[in-house]
N, C-alpha and C positions, 0 to 999 in steps of 0.2 A: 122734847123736854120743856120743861118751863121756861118761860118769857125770861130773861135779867133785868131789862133797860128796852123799852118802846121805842126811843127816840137811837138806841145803839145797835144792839144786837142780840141774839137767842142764841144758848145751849145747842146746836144740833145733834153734840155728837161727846162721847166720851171717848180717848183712846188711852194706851196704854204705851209705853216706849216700852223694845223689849232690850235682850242682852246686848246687842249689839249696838243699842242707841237709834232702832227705826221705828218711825211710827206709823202705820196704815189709814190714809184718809177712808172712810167708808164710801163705798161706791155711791151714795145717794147725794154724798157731798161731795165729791169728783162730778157728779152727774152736774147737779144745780151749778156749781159754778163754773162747769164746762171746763175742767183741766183734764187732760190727755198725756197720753206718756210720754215724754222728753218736755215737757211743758219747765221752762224755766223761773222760780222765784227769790224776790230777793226776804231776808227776812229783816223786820226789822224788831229792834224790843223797845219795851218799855219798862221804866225802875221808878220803881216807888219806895224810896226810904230806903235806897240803897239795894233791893233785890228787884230781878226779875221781875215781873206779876206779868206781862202780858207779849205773848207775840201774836205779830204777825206777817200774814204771806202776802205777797206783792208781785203778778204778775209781771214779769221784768217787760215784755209789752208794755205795758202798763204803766212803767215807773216814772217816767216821766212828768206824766199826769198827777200821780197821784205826790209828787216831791212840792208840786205846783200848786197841789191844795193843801199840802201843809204847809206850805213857808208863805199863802197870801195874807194869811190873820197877821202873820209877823211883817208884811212888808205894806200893810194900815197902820 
């Protein structure tokens, strides 16, 4: 899909949540970012003007690291 943002991120993929509230990563995007089954994440969101606009997944491996790059800008 088309580019968004150079410096952020790209479209990979559209999904759909269905009745039950589950969504299906497509396997090309399980592939690339290397998640497997039991793979745990944390979610986190983002609000803009009071709603939602954006999540995201956070390998819980991972979170440590990544609480560390968001709180350095705040802790300059």
């Amino acid at each position: 899909m088309d580019q968004i943002n150079k410096k952020c991120c790209m479209v990979e993929s559209v999904i759909t949540v269905d009745e039950r509230g589950q969504m299906i990563l497509p396997k090309n995007i399980r592939d690339k970012a290397n998640i497997k089954a039991g793979d745990k994440f944390a979610v986190a969101l983002l609000e803009k003007d009071g709603n939602v606009c954006c999540l995201s997944l956070v390998k819980v491996e991972n979170l440590s690291g990544a609480v560390m790059d968001l709180m350095n800008p705040v802790n300059e």
